[in-house]
Each structure stands twice: as C-alpha cells, then as structure tokens.
Residue frames as a rotation matrix with the C-alpha (Angstrom) as fourth column:
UNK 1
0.771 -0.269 -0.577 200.86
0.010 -0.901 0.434 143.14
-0.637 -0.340 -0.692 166.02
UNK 2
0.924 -0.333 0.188 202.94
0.081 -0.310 -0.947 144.51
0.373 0.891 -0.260 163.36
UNK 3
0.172 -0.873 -0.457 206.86
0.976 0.214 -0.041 144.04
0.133 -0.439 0.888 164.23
UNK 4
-0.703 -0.706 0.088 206.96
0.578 -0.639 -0.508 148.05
0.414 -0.306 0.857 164.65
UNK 5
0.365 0.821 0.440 204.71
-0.165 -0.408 0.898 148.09
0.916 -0.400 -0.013 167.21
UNK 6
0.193 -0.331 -0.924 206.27
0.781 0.621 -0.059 146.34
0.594 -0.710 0.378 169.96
UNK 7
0.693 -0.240 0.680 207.09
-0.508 -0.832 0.224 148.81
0.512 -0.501 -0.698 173.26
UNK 8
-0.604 -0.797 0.001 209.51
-0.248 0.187 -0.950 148.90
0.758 -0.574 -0.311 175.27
UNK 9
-0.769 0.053 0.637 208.97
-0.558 0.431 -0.709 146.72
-0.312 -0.901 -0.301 178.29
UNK 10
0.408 0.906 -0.111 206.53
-0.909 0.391 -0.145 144.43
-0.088 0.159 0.983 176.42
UNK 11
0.119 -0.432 0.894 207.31
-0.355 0.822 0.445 140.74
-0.927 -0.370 -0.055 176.22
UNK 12
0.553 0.102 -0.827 208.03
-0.766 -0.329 -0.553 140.16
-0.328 0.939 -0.104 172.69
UNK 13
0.456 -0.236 0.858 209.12
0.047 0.969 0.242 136.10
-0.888 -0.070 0.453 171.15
UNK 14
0.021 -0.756 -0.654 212.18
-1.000 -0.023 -0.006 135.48
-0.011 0.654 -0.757 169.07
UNK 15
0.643 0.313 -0.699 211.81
-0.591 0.783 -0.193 131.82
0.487 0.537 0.689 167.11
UNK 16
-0.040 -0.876 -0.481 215.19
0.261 0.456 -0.851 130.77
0.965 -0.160 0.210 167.94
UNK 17
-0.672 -0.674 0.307 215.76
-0.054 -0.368 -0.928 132.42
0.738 -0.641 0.211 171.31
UNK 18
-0.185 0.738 -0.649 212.21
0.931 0.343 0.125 131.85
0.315 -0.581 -0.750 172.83
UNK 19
0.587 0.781 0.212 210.70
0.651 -0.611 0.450 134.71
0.482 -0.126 -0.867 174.70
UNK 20
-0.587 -0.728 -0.354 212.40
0.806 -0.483 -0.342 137.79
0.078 -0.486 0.870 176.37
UNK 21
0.207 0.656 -0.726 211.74
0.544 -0.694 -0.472 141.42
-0.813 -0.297 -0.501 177.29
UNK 22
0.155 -0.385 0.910 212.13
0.783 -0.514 -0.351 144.14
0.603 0.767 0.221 174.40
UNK 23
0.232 -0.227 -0.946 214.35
0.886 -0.353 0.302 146.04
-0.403 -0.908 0.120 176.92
UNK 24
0.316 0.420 -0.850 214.71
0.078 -0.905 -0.418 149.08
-0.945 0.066 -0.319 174.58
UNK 25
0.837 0.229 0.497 215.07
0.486 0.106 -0.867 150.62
-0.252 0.968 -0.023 171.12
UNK 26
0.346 -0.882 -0.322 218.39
0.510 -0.111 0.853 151.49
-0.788 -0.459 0.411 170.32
UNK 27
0.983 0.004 -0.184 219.77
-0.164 -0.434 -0.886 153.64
-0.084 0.901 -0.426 167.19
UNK 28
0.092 -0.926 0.367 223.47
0.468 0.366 0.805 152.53
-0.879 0.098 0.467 165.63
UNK 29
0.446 -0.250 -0.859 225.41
-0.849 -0.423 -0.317 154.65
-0.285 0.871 -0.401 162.86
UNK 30
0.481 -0.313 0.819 226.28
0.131 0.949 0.286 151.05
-0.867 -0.030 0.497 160.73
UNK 31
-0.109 -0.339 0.934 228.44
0.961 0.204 0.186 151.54
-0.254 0.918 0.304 157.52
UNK 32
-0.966 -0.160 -0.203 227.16
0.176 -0.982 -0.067 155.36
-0.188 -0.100 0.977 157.75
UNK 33
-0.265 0.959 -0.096 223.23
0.236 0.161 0.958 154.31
0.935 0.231 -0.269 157.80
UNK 34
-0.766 0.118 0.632 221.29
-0.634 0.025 -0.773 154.87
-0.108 -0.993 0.056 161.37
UNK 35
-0.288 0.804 -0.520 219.46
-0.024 0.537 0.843 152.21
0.957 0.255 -0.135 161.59
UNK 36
-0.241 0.690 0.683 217.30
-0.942 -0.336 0.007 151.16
0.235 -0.641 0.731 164.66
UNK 37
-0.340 -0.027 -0.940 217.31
-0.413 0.902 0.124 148.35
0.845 0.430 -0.318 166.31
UNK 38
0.655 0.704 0.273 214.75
-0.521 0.160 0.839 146.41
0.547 -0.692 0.471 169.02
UNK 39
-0.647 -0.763 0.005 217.32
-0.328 0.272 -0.905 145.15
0.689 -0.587 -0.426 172.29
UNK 40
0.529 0.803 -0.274 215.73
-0.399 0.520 0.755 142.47
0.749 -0.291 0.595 173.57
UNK 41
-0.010 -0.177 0.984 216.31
-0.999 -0.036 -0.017 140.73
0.039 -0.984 -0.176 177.17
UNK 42
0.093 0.502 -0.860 216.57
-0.501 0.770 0.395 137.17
0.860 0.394 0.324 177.65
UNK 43
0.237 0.012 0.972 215.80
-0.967 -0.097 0.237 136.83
0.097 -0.995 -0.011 181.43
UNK 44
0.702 0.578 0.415 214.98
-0.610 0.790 -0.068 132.85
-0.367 -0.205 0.907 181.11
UNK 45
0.993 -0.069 -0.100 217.77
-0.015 0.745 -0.667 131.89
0.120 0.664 0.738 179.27
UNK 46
0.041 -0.961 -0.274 222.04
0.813 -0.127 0.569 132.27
-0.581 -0.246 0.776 178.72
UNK 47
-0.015 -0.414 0.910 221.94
0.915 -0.372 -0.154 134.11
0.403 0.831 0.384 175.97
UNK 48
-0.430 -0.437 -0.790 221.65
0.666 -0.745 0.049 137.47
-0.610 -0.505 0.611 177.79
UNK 49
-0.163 0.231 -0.959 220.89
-0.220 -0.956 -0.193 140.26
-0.962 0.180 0.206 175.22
UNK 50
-0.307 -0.083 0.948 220.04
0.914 0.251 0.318 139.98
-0.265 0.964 -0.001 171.07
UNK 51
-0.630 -0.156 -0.760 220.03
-0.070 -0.964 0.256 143.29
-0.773 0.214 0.597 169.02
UNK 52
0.035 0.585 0.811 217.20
0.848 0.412 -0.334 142.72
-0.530 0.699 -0.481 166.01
UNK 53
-0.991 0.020 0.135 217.09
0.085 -0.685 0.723 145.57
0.107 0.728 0.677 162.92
UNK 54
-0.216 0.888 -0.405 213.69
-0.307 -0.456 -0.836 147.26
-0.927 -0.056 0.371 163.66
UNK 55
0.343 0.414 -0.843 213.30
-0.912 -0.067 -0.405 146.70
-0.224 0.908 0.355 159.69
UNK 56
-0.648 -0.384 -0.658 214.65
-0.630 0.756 0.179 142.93
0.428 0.530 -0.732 159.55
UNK 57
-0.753 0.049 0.656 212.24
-0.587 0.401 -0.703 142.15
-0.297 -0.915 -0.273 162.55
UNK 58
0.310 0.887 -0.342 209.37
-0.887 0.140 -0.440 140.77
-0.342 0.440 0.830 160.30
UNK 59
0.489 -0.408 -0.770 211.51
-0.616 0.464 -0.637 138.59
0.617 0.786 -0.025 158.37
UNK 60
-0.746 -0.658 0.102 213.40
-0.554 0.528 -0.643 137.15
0.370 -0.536 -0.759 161.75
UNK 61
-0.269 0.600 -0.753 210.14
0.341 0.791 0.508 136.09
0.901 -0.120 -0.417 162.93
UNK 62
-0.997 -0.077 0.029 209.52
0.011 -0.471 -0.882 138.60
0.081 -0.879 0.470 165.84
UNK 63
-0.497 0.866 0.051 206.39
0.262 0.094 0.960 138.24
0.827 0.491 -0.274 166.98
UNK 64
-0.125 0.204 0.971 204.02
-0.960 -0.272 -0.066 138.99
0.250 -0.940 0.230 171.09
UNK 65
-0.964 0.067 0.258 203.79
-0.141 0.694 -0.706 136.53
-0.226 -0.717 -0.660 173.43
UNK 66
-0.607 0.768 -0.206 200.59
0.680 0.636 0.365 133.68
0.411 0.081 -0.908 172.98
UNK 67
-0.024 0.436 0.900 197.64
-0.829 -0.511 0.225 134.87
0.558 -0.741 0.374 175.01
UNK 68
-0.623 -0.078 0.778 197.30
-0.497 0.808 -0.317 132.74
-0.604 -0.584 -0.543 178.45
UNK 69
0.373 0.815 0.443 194.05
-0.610 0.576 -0.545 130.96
-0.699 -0.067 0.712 176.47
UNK 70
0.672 -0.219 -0.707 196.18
-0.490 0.584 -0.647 129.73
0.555 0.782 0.285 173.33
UNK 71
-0.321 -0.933 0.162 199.12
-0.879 0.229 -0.419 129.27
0.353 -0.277 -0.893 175.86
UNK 72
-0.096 0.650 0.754 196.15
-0.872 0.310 -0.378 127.04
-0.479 -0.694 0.537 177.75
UNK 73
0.859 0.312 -0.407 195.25
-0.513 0.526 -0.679 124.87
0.002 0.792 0.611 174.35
UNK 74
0.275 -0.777 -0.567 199.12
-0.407 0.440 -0.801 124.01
0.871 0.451 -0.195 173.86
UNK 75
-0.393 -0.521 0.758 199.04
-0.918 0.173 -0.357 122.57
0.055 -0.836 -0.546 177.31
UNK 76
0.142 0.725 0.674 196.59
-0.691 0.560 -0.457 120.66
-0.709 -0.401 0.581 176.59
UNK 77
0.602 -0.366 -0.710 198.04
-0.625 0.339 -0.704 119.16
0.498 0.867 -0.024 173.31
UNK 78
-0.196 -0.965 0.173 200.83
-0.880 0.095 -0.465 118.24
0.433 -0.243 -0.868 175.49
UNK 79
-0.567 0.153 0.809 198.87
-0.720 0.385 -0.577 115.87
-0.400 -0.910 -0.108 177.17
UNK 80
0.426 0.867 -0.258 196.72
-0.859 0.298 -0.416 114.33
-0.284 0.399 0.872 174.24
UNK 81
0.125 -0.402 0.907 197.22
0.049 0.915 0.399 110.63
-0.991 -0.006 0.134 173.21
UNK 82
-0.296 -0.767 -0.569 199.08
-0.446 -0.416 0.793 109.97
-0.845 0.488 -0.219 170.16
UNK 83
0.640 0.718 -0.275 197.84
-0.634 0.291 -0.716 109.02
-0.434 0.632 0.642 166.81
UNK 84
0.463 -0.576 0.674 199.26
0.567 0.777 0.274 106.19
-0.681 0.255 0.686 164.74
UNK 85
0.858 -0.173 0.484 200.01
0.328 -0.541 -0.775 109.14
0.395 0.823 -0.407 162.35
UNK 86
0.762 -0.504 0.407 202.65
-0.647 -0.588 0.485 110.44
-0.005 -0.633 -0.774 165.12
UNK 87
0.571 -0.660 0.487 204.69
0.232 0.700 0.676 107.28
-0.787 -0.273 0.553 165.27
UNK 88
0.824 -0.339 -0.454 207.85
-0.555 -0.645 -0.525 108.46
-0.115 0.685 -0.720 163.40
UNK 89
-0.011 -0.641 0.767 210.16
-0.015 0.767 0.641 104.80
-1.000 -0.004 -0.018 163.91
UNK 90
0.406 -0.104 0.908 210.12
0.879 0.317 -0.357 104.62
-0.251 0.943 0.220 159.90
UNK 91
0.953 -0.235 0.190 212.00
-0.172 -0.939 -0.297 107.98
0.249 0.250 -0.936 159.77
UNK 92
0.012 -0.951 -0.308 215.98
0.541 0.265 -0.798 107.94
0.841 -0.157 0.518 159.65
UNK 93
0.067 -0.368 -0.927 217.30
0.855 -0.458 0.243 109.90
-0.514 -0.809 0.284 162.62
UNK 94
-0.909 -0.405 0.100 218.81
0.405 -0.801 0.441 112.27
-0.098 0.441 0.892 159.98
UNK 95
-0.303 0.797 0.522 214.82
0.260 -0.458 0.850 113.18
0.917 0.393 -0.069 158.36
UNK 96
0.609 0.678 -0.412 213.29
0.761 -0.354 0.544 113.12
0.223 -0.644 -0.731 161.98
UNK 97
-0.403 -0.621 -0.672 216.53
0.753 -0.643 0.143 115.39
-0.521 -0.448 0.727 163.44
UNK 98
-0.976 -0.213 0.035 215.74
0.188 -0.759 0.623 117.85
-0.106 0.615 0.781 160.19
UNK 99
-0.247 0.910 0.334 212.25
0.299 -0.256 0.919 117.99
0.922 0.327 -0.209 160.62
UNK 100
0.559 -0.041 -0.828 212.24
0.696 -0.519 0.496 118.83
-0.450 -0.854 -0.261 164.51
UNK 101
-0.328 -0.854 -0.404 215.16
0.808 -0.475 0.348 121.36
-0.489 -0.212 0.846 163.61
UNK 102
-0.775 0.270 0.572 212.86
0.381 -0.523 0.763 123.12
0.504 0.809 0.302 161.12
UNK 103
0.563 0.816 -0.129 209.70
0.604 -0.300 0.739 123.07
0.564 -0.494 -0.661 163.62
UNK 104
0.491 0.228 -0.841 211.40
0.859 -0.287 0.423 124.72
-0.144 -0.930 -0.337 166.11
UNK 105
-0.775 -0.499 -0.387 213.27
0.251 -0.806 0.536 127.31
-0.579 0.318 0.750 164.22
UNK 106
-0.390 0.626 0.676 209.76
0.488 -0.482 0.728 128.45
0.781 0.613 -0.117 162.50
UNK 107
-0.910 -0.329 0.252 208.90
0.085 -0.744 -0.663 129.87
0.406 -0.582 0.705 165.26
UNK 108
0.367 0.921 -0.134 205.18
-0.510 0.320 0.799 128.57
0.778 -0.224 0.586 165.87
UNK 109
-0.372 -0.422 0.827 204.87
-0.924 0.252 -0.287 127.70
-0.088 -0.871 -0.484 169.19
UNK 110
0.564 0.625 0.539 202.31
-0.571 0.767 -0.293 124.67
-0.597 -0.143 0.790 168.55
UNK 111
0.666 -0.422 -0.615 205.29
-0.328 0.575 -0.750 123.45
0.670 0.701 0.244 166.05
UNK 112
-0.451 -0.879 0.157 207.46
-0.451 0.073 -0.889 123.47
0.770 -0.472 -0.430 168.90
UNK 113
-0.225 0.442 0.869 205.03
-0.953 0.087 -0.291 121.76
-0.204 -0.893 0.401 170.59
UNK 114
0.867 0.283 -0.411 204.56
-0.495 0.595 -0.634 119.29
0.065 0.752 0.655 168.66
UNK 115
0.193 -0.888 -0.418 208.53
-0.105 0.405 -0.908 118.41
0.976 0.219 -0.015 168.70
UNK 116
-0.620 -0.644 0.449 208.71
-0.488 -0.131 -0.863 118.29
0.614 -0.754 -0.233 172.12
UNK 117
0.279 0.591 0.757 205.88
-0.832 0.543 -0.118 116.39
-0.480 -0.597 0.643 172.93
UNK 118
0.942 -0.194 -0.273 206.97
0.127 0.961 -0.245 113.35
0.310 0.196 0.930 170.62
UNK 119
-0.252 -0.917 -0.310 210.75
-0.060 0.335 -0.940 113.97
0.966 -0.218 -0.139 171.97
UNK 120
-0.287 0.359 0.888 209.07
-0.943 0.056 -0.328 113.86
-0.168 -0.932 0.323 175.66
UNK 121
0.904 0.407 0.135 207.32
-0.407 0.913 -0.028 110.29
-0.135 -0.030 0.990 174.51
UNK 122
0.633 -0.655 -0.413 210.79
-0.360 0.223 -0.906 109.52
0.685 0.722 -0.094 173.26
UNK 123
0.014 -0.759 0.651 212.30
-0.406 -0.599 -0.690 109.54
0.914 -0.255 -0.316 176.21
UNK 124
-0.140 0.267 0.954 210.14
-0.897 0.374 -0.236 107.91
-0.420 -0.888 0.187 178.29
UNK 125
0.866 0.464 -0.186 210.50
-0.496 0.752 -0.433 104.90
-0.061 0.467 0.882 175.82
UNK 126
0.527 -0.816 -0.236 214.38
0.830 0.554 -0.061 105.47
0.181 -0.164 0.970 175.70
UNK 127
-0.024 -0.788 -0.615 217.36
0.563 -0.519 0.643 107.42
-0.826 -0.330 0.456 176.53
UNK 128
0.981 -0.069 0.183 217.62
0.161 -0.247 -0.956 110.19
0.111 0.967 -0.231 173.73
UNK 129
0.194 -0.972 0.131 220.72
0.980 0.184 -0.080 110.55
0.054 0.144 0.988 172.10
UNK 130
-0.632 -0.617 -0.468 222.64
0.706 -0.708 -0.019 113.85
-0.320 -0.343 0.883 172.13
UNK 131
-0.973 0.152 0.172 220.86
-0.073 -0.915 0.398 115.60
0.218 0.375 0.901 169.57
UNK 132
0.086 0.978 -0.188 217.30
0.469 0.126 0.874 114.94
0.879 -0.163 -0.448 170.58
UNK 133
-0.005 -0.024 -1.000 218.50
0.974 -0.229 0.001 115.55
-0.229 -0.973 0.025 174.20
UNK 134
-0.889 -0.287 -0.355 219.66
0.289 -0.956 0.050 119.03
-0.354 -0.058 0.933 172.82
UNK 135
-0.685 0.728 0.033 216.50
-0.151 -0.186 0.971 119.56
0.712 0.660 0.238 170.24
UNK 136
0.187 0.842 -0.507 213.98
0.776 0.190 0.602 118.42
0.603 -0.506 -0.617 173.57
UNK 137
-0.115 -0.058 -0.992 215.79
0.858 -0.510 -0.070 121.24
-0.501 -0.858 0.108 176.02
UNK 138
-0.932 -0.047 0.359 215.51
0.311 -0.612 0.727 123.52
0.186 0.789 0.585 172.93
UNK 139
-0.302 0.928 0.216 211.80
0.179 -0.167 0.970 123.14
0.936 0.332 -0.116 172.65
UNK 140
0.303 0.454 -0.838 211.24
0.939 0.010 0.344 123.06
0.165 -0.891 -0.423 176.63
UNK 141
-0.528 -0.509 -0.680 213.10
0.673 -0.739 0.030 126.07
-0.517 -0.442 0.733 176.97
UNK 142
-0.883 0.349 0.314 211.40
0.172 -0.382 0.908 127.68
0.437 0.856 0.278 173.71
UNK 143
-0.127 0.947 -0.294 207.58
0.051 0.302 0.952 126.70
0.991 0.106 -0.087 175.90
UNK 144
0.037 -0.003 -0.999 208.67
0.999 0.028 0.037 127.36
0.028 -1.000 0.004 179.52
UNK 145
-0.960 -0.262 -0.093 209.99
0.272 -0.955 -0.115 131.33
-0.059 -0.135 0.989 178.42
UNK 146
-0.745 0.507 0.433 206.74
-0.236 -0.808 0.540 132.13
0.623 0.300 0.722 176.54
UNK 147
-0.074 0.619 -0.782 204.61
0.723 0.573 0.385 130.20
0.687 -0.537 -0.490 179.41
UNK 148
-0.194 -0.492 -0.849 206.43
0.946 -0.323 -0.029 132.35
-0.260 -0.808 0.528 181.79
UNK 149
-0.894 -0.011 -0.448 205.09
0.064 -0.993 -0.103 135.42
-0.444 -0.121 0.888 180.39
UNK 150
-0.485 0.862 -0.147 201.97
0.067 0.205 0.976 134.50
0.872 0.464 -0.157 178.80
UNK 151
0.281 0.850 -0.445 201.00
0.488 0.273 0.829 133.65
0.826 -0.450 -0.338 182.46
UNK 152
0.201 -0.102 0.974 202.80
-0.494 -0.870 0.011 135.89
0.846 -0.483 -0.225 184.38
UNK 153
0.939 -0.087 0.333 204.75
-0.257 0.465 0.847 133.36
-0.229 -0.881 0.414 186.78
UNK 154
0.362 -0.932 0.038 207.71
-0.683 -0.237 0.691 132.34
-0.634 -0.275 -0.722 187.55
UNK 155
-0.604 -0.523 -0.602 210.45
-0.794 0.466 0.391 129.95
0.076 0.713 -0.697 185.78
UNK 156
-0.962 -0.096 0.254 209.98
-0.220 0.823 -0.523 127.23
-0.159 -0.560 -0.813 188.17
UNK 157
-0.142 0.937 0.319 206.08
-0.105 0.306 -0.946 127.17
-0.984 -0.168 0.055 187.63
UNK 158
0.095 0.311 -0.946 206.16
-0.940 0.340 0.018 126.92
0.327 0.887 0.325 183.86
UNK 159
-0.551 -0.799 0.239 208.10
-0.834 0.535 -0.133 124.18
-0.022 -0.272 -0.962 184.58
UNK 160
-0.905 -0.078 0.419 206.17
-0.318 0.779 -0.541 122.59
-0.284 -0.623 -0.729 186.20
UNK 161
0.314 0.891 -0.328 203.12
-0.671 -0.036 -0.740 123.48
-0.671 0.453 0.587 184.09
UNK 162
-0.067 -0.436 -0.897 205.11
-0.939 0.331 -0.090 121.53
0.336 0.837 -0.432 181.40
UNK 163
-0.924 -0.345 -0.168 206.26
-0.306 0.926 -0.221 118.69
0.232 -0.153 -0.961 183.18
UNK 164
-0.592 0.702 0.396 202.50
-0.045 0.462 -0.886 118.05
-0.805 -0.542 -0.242 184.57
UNK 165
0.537 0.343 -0.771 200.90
-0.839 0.114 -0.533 118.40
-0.095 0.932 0.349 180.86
UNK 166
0.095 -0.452 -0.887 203.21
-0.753 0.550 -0.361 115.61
0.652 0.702 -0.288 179.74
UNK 167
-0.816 -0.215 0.536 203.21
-0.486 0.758 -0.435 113.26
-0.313 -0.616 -0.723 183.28
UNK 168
0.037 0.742 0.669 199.54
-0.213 0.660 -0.720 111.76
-0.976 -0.116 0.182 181.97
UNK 169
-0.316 -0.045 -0.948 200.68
-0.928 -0.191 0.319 111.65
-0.196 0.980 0.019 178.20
UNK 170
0.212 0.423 0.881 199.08
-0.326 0.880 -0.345 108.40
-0.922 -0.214 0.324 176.83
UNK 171
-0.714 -0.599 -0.362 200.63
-0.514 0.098 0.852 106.34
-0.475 0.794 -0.378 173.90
C-alpha cells in the first residue's frame, strides 16, 4: 500500500515508533505552504501522538501492519535454533550495538526480529548491559505493537505470544 493510501482508523507502522493508529489527516499552513500531514496514535507505547508529512511518509518508512500469517512466520523465527553464523562474541560491543541500532531503525520487522531474538539469547546467557537492555525493550516493544494489531488482541497477549516463542529457543 502506497503511503497515500492509508485511512483514517487503519493501523499503520512507523520504523522507529512501532505500530499505532493513523488517528486522522490533518492540514497545517507551515512557512505559508499547506501541507498535510498523517496523525498517528501510539496506544501501546509513551510516545502518545507523531505528526508525519503525507509527502515525507514514503521516505520515513510508513508502511500497514504484517498480515497475522507473516506476523505467524516471525513467531516462529523467534523460536528457531541458532546457527554458528549467529554467534556474534567476535564483534566489539560498539559493531554489534551499531548493527542492532540500524536493524531496528530500518523498519523491517523480521530485522527487528532478528535483534531481539539474539538480544533475548543474550540475556539468558548474561545480564545485558544498558544499551542492549534498552535496544532488547526497543525491539520487544517494536514486535508486541504490530502483534497487537496484526492479531487483533490485547497488549498483554502479544506479550505473551513473544515471551512463549522465545521460552523453547535452543542454542
């Protein structure tokens, strides 16, 4: 779907901000342009509200919500055993930190899967440090919003859709 398609009251996924509603279409006089811009909801999160340019929305990365069957597939990733290709202990902190920070700001959800399932193994191997901790609640939060509207359920049951994909993970 083309970024000026989106309706009001459709669910509608900002990279950074994770999923939300596209609570309506607003017009601003900006410098003495009207421009038009998609006011988006973010029920699931803090952030509260994000204004997007109707004509920047391509370029931010606006995009619809998974369907439930792809949402289905990236559960199941979540759960697959890990290849020797995955083991990232020969990476500084700094490269692995900047390569998660890049997956999950591209807005692909299966990249943000991907960074949260090896910071989920992480974790259960050791304590993460700050930024992982922050980068893993990033990516859970990022996979619980669009879960939560992909399947039409509540917070608490992504949740738990999450946390039960990753309880049989196998190293």
């Amino acid at each position: 779907m083309s970024s000026n398609e989106f309706e009001v009251g459709s669910p509608i996924v900002h990279p950074i901000h994770g999923a939300g509603l596209l609570k309506d279409i607003a017009k601003r006089t900006i410098r003495g342009k009207l421009m038009s811009y998609y006011v988006i909801d973010f029920p699931y999160s803090d952030l509260g509200q994000v204004m997007v340019p109707i004509d920047m929305a391509e370029k931010v990365g606006l995009r619809s919500i998974y369907e439930k069957g792809s949402i289905d597939d990236i559960l199941s990733f979540l759960s697959e055993p890990f290849t020797e290709a995955e083991e990232e202990e020969s990476k500084s902190f700094h490269q692995r930190y900047r390569e998660y920070l890049d997956k999950i700001q591209s807005g692909d959800l299966i990249q943000v899967a991907k960074v949260y399932r090896l910071l989920c193994r992480r974790s259960i191997l050791k304590p993460l440090g700050t930024k992982d901790k922050s980068l893993y609640e990033t990516a859970r939060q990022l996979l619980s919003s669009e879960v939560v509207f992909s399947k039409n359920i509540t917070s608490e049951q992504a949740s738990k859709l999450l946390d039960e994909a990753t309880e049989d993970m196998v190293f």
